[in-house]
Short mmCIF file of the C-alpha atoms (twelve columns), coordinates in Angstrom:
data_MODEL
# 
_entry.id   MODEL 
# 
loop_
_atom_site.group_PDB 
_atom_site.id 
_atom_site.type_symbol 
_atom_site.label_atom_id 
_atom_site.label_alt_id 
_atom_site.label_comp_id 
_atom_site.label_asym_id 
_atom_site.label_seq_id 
_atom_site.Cartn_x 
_atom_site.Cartn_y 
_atom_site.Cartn_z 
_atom_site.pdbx_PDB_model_num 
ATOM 1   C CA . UNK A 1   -11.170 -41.994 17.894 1 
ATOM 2   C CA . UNK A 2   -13.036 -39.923 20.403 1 
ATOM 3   C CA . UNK A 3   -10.938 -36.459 20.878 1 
ATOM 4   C CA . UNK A 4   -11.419 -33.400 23.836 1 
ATOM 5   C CA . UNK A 5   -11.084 -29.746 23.512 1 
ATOM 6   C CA . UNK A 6   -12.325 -26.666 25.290 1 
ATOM 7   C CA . UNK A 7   -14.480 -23.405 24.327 1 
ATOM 8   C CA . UNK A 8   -13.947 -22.823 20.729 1 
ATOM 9   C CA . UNK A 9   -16.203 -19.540 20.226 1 
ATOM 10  C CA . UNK A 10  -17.324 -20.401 16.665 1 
ATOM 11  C CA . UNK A 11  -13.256 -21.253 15.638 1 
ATOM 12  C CA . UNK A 12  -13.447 -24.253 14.618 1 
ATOM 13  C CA . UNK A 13  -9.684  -24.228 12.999 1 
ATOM 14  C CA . UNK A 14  -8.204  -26.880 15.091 1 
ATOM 15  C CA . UNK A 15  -9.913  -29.212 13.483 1 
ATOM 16  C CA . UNK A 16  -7.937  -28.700 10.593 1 
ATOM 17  C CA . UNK A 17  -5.072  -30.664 12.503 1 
ATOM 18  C CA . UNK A 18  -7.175  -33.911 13.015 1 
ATOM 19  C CA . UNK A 19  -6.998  -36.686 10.729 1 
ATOM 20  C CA . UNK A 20  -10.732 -37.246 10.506 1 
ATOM 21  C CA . UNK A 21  -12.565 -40.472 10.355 1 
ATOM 22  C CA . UNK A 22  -16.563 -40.914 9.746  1 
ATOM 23  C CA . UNK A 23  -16.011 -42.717 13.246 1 
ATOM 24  C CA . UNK A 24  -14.571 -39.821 14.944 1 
ATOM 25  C CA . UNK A 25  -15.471 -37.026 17.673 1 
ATOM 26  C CA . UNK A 26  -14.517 -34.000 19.296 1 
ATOM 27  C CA . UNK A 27  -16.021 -33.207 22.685 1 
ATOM 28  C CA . UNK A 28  -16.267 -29.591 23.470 1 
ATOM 29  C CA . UNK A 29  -16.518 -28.515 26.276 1 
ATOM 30  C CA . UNK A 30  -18.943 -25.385 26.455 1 
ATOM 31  C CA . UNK A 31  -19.404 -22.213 24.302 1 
ATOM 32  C CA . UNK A 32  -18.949 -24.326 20.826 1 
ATOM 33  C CA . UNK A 33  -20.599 -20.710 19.234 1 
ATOM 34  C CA . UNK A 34  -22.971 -22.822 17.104 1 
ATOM 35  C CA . UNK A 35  -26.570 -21.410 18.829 1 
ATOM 36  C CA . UNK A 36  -25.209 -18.048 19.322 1 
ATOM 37  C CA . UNK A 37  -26.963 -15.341 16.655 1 
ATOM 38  C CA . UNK A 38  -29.876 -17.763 16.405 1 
ATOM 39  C CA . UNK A 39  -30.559 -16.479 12.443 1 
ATOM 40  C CA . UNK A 40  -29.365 -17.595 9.235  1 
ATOM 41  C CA . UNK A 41  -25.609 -17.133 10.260 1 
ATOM 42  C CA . UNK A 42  -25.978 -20.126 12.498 1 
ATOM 43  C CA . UNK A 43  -27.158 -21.744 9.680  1 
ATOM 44  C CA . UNK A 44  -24.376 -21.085 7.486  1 
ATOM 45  C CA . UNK A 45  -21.929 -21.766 10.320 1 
ATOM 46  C CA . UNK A 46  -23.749 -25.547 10.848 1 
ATOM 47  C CA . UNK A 47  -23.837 -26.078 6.951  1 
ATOM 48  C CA . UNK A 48  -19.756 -24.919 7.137  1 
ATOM 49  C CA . UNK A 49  -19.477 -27.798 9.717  1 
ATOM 50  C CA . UNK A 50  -21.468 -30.247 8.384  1 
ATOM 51  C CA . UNK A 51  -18.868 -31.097 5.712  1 
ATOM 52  C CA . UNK A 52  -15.974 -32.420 8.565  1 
ATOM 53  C CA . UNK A 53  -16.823 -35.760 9.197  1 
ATOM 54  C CA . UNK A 54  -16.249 -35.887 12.352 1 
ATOM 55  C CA . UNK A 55  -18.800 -35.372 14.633 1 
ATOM 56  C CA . UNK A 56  -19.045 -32.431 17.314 1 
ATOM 57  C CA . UNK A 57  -20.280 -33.958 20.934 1 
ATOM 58  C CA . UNK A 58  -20.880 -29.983 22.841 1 
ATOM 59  C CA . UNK A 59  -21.079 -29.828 26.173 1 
ATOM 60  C CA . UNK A 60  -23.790 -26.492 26.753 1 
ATOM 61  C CA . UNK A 61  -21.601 -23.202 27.724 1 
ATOM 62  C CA . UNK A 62  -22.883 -20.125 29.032 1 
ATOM 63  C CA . UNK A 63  -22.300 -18.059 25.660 1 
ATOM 64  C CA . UNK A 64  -25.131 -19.766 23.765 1 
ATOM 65  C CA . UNK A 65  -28.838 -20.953 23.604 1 
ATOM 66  C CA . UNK A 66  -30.241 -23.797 25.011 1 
ATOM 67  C CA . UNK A 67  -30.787 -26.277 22.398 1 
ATOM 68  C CA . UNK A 68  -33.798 -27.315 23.926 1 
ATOM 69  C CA . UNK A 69  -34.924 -23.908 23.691 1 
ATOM 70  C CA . UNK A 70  -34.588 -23.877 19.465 1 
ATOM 71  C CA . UNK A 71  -37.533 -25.515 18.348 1 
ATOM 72  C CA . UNK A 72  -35.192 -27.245 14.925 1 
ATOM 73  C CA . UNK A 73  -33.426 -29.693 17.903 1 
ATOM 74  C CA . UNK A 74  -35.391 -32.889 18.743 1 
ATOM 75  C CA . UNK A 75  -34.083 -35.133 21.817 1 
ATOM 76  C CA . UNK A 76  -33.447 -38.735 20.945 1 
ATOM 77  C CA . UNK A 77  -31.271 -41.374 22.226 1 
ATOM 78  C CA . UNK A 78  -27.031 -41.371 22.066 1 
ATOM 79  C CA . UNK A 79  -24.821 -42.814 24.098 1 
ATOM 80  C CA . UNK A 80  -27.327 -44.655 26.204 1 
ATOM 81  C CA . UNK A 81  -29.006 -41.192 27.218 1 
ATOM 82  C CA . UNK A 82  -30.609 -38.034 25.518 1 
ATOM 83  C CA . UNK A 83  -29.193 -35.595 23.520 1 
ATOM 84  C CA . UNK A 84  -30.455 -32.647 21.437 1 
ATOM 85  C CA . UNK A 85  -29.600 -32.944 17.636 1 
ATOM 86  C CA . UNK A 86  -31.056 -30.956 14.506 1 
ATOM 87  C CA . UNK A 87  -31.981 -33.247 11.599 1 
ATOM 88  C CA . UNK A 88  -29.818 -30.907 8.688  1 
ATOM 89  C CA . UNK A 89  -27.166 -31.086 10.944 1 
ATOM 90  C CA . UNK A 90  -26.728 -34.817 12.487 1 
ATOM 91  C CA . UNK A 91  -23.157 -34.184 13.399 1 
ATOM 92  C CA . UNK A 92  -23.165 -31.258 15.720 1 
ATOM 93  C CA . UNK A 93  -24.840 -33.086 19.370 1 
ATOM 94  C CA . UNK A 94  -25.747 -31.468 22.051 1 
ATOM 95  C CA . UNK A 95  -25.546 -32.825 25.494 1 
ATOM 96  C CA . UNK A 96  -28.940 -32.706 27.537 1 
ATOM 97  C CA . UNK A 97  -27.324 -31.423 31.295 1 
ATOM 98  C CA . UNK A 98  -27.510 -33.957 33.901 1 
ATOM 99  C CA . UNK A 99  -27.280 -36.855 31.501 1 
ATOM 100 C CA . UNK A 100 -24.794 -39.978 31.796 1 
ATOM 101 C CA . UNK A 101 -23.258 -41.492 28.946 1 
ATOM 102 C CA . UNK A 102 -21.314 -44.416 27.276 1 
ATOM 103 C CA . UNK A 103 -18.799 -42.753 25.797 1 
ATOM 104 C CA . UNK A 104 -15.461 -44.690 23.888 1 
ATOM 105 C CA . UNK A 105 -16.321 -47.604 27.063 1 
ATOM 106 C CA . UNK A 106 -16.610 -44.969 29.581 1 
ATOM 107 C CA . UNK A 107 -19.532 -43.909 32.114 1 
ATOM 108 C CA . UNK A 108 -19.745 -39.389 31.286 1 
ATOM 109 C CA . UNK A 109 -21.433 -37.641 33.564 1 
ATOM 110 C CA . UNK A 110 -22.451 -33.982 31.742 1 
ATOM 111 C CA . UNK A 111 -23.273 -30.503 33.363 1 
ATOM 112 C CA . UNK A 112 -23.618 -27.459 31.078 1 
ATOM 113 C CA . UNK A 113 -24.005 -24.287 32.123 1 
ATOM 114 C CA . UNK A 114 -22.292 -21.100 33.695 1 
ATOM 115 C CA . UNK A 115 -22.551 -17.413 34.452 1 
ATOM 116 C CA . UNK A 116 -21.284 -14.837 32.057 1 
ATOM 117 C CA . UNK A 117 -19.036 -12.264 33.922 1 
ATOM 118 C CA . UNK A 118 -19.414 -9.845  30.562 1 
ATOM 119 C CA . UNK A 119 -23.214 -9.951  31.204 1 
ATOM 120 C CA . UNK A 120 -23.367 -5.904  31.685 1 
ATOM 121 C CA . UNK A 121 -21.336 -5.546  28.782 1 
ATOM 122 C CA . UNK A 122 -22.965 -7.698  26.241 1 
ATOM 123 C CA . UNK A 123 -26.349 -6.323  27.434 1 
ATOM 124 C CA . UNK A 124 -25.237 -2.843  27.200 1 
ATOM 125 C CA . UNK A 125 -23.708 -3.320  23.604 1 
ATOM 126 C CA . UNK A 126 -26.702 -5.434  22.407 1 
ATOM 127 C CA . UNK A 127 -24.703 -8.597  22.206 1 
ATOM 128 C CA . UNK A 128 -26.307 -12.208 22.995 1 
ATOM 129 C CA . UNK A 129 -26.945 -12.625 26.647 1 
ATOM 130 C CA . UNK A 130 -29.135 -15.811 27.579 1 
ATOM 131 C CA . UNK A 131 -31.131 -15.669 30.228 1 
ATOM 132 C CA . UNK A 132 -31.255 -19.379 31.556 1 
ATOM 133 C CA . UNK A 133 -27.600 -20.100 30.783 1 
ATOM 134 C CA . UNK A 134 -27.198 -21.652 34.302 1 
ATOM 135 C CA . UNK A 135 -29.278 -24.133 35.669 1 
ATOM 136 C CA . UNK A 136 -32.641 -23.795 37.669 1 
ATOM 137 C CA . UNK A 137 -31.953 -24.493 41.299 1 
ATOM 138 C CA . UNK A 138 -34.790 -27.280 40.591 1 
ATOM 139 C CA . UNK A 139 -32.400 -28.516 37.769 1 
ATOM 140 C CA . UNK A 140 -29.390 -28.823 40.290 1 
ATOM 141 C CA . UNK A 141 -31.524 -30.700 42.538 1 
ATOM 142 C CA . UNK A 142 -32.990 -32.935 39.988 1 
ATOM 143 C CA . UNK A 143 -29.016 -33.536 39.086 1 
ATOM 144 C CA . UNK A 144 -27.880 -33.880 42.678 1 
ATOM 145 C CA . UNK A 145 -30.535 -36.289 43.718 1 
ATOM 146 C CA . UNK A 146 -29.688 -38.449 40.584 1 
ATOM 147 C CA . UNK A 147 -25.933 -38.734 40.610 1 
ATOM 148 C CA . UNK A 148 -25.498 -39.216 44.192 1 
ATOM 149 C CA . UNK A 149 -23.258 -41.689 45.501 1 
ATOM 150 C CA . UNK A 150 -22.960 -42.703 41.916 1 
ATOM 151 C CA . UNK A 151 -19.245 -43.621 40.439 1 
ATOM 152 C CA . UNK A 152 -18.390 -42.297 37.212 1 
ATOM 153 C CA . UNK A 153 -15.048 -42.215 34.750 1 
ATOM 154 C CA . UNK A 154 -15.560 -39.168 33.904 1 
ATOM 155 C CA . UNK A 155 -17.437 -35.607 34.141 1 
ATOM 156 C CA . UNK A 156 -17.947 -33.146 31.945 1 
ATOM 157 C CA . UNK A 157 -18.391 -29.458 32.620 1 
ATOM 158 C CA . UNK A 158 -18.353 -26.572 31.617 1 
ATOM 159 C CA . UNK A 159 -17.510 -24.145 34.592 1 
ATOM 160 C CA . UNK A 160 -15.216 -25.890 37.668 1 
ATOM 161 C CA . UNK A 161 -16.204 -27.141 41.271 1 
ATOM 162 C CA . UNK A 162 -15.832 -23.582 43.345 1 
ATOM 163 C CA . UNK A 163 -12.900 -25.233 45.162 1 
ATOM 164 C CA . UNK A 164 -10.824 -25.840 41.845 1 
ATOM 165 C CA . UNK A 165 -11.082 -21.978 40.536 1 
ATOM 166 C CA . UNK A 166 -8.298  -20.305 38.373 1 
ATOM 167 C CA . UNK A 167 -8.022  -17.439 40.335 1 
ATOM 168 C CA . UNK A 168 -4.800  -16.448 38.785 1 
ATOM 169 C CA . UNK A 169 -6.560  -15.729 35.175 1 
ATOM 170 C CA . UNK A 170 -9.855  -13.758 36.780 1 
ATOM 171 C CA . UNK A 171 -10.248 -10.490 34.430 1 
ATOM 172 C CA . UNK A 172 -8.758  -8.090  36.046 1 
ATOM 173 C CA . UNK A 173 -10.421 -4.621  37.721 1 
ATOM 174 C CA . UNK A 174 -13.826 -7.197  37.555 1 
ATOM 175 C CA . UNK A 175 -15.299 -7.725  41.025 1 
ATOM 176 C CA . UNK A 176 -16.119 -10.879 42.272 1 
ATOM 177 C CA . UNK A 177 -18.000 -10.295 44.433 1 
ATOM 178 C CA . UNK A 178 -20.787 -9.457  42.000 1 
ATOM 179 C CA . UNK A 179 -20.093 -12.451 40.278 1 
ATOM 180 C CA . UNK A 180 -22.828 -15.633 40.906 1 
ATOM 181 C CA . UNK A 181 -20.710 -18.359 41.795 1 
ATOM 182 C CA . UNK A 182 -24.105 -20.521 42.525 1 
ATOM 183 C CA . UNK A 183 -22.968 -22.875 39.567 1 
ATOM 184 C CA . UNK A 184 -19.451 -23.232 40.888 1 
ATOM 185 C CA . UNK A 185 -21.043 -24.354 44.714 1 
ATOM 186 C CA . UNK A 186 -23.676 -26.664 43.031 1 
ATOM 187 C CA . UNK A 187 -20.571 -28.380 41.430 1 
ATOM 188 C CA . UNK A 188 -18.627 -28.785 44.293 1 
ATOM 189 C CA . UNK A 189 -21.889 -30.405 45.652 1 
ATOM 190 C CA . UNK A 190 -21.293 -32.444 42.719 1 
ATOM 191 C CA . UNK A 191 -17.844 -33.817 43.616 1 
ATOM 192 C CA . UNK A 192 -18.484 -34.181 47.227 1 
ATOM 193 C CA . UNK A 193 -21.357 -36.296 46.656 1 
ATOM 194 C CA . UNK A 194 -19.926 -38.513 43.703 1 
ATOM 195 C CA . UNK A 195 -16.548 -40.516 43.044 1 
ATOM 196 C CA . UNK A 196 -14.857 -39.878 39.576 1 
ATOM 197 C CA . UNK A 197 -11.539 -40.776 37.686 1 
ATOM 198 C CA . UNK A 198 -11.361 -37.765 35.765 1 
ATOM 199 C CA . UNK A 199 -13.166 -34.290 35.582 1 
ATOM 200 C CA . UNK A 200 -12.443 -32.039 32.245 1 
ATOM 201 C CA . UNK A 201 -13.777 -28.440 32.311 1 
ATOM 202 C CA . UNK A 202 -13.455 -25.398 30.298 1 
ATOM 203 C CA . UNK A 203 -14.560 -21.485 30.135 1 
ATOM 204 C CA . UNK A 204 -11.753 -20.206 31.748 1 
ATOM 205 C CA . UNK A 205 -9.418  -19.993 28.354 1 
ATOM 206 C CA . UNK A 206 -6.816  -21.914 30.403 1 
ATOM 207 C CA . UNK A 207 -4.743  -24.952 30.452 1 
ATOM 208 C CA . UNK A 208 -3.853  -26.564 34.121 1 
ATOM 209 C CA . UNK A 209 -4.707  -29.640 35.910 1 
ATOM 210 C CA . UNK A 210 -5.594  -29.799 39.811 1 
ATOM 211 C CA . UNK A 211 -5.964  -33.157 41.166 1 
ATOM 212 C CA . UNK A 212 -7.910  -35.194 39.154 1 
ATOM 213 C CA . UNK A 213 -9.006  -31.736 37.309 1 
ATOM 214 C CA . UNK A 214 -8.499  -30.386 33.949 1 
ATOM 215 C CA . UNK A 215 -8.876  -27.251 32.578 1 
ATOM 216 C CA . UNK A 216 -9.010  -27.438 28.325 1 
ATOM 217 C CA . UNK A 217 -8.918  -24.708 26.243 1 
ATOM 218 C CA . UNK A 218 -7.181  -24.325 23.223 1 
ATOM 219 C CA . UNK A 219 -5.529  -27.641 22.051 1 
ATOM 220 C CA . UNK A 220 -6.940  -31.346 22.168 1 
ATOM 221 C CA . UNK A 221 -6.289  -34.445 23.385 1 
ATOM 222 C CA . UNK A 222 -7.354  -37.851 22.825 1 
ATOM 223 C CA . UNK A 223 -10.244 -38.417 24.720 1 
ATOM 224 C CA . UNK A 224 -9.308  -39.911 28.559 1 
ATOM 225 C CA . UNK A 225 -5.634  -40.096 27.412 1 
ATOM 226 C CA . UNK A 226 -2.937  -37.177 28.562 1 
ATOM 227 C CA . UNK A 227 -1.858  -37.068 25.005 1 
ATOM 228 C CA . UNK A 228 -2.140  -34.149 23.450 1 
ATOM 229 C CA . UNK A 229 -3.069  -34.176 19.348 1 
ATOM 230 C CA . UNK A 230 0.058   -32.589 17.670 1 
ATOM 231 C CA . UNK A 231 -0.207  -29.422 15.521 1 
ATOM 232 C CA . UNK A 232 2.786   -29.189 14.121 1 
ATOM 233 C CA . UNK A 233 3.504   -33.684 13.562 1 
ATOM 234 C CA . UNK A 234 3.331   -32.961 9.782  1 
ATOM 235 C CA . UNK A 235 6.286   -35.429 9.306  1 
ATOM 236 C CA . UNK A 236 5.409   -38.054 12.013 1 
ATOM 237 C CA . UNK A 237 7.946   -36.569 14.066 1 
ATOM 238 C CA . UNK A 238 7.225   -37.105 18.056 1 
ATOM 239 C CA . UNK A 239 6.269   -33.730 19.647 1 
ATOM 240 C CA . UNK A 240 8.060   -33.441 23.248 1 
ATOM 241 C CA . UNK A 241 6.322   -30.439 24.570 1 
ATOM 242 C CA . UNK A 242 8.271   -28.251 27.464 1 
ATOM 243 C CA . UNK A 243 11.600  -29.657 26.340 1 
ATOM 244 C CA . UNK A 244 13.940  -26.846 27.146 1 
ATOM 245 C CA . UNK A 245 14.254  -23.099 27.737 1 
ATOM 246 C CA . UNK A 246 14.828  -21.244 24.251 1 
ATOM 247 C CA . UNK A 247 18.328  -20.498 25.664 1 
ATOM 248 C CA . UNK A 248 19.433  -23.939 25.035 1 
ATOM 249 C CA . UNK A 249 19.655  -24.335 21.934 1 
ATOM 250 C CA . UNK A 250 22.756  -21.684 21.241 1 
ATOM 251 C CA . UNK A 251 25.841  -23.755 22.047 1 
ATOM 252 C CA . UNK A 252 29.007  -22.021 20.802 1 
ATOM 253 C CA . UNK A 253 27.499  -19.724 18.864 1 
ATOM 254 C CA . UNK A 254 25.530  -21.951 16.738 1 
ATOM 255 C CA . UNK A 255 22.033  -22.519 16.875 1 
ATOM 256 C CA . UNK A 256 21.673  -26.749 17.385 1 
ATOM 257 C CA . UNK A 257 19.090  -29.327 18.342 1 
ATOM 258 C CA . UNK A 258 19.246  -29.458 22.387 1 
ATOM 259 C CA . UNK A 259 19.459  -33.434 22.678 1 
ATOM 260 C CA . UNK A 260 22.065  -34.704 19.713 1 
ATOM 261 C CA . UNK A 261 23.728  -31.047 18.754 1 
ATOM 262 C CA . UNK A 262 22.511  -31.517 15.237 1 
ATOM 263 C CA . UNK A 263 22.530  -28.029 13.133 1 
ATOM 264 C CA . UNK A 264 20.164  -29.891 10.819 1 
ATOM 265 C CA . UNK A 265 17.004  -28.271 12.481 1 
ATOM 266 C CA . UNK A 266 14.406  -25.967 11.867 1 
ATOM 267 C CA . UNK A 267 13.290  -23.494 14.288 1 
ATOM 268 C CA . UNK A 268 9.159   -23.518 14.883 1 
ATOM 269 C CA . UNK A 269 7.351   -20.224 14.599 1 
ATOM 270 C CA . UNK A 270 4.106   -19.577 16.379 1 
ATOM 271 C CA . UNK A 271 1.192   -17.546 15.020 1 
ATOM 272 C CA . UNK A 272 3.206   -14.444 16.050 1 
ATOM 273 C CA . UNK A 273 -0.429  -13.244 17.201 1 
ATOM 274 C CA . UNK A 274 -0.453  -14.989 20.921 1 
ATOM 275 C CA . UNK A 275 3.324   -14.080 21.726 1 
ATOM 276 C CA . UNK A 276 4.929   -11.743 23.279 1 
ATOM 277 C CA . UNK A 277 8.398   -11.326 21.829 1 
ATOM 278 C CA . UNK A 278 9.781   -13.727 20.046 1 
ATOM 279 C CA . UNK A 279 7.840   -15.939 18.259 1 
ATOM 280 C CA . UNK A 280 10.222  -19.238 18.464 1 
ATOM 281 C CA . UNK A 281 8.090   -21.897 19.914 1 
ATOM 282 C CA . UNK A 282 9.875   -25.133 19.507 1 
ATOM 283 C CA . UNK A 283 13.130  -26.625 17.034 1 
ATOM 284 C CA . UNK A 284 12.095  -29.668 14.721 1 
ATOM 285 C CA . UNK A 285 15.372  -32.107 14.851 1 
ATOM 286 C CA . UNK A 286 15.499  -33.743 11.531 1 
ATOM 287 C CA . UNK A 287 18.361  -35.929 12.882 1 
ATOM 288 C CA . UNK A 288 16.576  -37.353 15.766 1 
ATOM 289 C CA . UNK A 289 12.779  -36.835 14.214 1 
ATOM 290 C CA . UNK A 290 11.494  -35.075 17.214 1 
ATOM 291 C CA . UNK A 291 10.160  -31.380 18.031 1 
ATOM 292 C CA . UNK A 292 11.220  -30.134 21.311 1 
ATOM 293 C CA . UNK A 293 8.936   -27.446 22.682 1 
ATOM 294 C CA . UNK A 294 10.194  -24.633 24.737 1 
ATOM 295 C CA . UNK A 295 9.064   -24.160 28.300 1 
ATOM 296 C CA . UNK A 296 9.051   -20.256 28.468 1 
ATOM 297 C CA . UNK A 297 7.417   -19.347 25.258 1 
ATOM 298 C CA . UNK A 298 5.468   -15.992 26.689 1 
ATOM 299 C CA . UNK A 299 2.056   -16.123 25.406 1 
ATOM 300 C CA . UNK A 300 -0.898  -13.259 25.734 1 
ATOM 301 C CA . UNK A 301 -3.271  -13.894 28.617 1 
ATOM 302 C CA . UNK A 302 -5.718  -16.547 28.099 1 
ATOM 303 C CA . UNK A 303 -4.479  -17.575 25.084 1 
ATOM 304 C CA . UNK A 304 -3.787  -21.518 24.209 1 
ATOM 305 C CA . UNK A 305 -0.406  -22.897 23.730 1 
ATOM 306 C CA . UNK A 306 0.039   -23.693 20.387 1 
ATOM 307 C CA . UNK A 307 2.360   -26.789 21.046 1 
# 
């Protein structure tokens, strides 16, 4: 089973909800956190992840090193094209930008990369900053010129097409203005000059689709399905996400499943650290083996939904 998943900033705890198979993958999709200090705590982080047996397919984020760039990664052939992977660490593969793959059946297109908007601020702290995080404008060319009037199922990214930008979860009091967009344009060269199926993206620590866009962040799906990998399926009960309002299931005064009006439920609680309020996320129906999700759970900005 190939899975999907966006940024994951060194938390790798989802993973704890897959049922892993030798044969199985996650794709992330930028800022995996695994070439970040570049010393021996990446090393203990790798050796931590070494012992899922999944493997880790990273698409290159903007909050890490080039792999390329660590002289422990060797480029060899995957998925009928390069990638970069360490010889300790077989399992965690990095994608080489610009690359197409063969992927569960499926032609990938793959472009790392981004601008960090907290540049000043890592810099000034004496965080990580890396200096070539977004491509070359020789790089984009190289891409361009290679993908052109191509057809692929799908592309990976890290950032979006400029077109396709979450506006609504910029940080706020940051100006934009000062902010290079020059990945962002070179991708909407991208899909102007290419036809797709599907386009997954992360870095903006939101979930939303536009079009034939996703945005990933915190929760993962099967790879190329819309089918989202339960968290909370610990009995084999079907998740229905966005069910009802929390509202709706008080009826009379009694608290009751919103489809059959069973009182033999259990009420889902979240993390209580993402919330606002109350932290009632869904009610498990033991009667009709479902979880319905509630629609107006209030999370924290740019935080994943948890169902």
């Amino acid at each position: 089973m190939v899975y999907i998943t966006g940024d994951t900033h060194r938390d790798f705890s989802r993973l704890y909800k897959l049922e892993e198979n030798n044969d199985d993958m996650l794709i992330v999709l930028g800022d995996a956190g695994i070439n970040y200090f570049l010393n021996e705590e990446d090393i203990r982080y790798k050796e931590y992840l070494k012992k899922f047996k999944l493997k880790l397919f990273c698409i290159r984020g903007n909050h890490e090193e080039r792999p390329e760039n660590i002289k422990t990664y060797k480029e060899i052939e995957m998925f009928g094209g390069k990638v970069f992977v360490e010889e300790d660490y077989p399992n965690l593969i990095f994608a080489k930008d610009g690359e197409i793959y063969d992927i569960d059946g499926k032609s990938v297109l793959v472009i790392g990369g981004a601008y960090s908007v907290d540049k000043e601020y890592r810099l000034m702290y004496g965080h990580r900053w890396f200096k070539d995080e977004q491509l070359t404008k020789e790089e984009m060319n190289k891409i361009l010129d290679k993908v052109k009037g191509k057809h692929f199922d799908i592309v990976l990214t890290h950032t979006c097409p400029y077109k396709y930008e979450p506006r609504e979860v910029f940080m706020q009091g940051l100006d934009q203005s000062k902010v290079d967009k020059s990945m962002e344009h070179f991708l909407d060269e991208i899909e102007e000059n290419i036809s797709y199926d599907k386009w997954y993206c992360g870095h903006y620590h939101t979930e939303k689709q536009i079009d034939k866009l996703e945005f990933m962040f915190g929760r993962i799906k099967i790879f190329n399905k819309d089918e989202f990998v339960p968290k909370f399926n610990r009995n084999g009960y079907e998740i229905i996400r966005d069910y009802c309002k929390q509202d709706d299931v008080n009826k009379n005064g009694k608290v009751c499943c919103p489809k059959c009006n069973s009182t033999d439920i259990i009420i889902q609680k979240g993390d209580g650290e993402s919330i606002y309020g109350i932290d009632e996320i869904a009610i498990i129906c033991n009667n009709c083996k479902k979880v319905y999700g509630f629609s107006d759970v209030k999370y924290k900005p740019n935080c994943p939904k948890e169902l």
